[in-house]
C-alpha positions as CSV (number, residue, x, y, z in Angstrom):
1,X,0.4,-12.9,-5.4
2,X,2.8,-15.1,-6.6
3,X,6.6,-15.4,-5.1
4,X,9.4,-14.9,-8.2
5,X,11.6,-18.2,-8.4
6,X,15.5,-17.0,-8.5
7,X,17.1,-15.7,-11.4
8,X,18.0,-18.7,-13.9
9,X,21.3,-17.1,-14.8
10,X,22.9,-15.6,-11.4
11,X,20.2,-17.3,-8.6
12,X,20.0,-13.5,-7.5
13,X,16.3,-12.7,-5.8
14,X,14.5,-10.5,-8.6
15,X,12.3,-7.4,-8.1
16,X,8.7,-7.3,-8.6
17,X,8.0,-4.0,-10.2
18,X,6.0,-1.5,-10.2
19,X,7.2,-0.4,-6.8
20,X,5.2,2.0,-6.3
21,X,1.9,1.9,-8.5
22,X,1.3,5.6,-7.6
23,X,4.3,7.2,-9.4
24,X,4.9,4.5,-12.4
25,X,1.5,3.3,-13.3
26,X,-1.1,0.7,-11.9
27,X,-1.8,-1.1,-15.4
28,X,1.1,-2.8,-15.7
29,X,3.6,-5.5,-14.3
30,X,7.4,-6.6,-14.6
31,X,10.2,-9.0,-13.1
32,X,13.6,-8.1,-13.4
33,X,17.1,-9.2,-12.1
34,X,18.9,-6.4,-10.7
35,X,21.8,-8.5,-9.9
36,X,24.9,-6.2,-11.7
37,X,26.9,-9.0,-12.2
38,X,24.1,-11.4,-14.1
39,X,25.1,-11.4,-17.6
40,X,22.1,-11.7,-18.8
41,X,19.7,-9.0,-16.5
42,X,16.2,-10.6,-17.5
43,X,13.0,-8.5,-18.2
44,X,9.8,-10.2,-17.8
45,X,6.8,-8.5,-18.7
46,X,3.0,-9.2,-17.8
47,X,2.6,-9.7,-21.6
48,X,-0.8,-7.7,-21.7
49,X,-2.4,-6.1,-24.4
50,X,-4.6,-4.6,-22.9
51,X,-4.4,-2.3,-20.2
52,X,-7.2,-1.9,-17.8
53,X,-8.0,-0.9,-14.2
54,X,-7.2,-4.5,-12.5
55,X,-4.5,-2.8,-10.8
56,X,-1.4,-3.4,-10.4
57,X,-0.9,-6.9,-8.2
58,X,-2.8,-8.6,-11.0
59,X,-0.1,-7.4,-13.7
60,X,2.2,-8.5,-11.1
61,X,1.0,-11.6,-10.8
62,X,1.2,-12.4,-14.5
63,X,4.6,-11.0,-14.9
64,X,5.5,-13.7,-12.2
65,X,4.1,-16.7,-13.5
66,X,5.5,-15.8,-17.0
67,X,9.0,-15.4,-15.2
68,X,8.6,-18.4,-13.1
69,X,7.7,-20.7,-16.0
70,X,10.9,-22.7,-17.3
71,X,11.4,-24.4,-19.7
């Protein structure tokens, strides 16, 4: 799996969610900065229209190139 960059706002670390595929769902990825003083707070989604049973570190793993592409 892929490492998220910083946030391009704040430079905070993001998180990588799901954290725990068991209780949220395995079909689905996310980056977001929790950093409460960004201004900004970025959501990046795995961008998926289809959900299927690749589990979760390959949602992850798109939500994290999509967040670490810039432009």
């Amino acid at each position: 799996m892929n490492v998220p960059l910083p946030c391009p706002f704040c430079g905070s670390t993001p998180v990588v969610e799901p954290a725990d595929p068991k209780i949220s769902g395995n079909a689905w990825g996310a980056v977001r900065c929790v950093n409460e003083e960004c201004t900004a707070k970025p959501v990046v989604r795995d961008g998926e229209n289809i959900s299927d049973d690749r589990g979760s570190d390959v949602y992850k793993s798109i939500a994290i190139a999509r967040w670490n592409k810039r432009f």
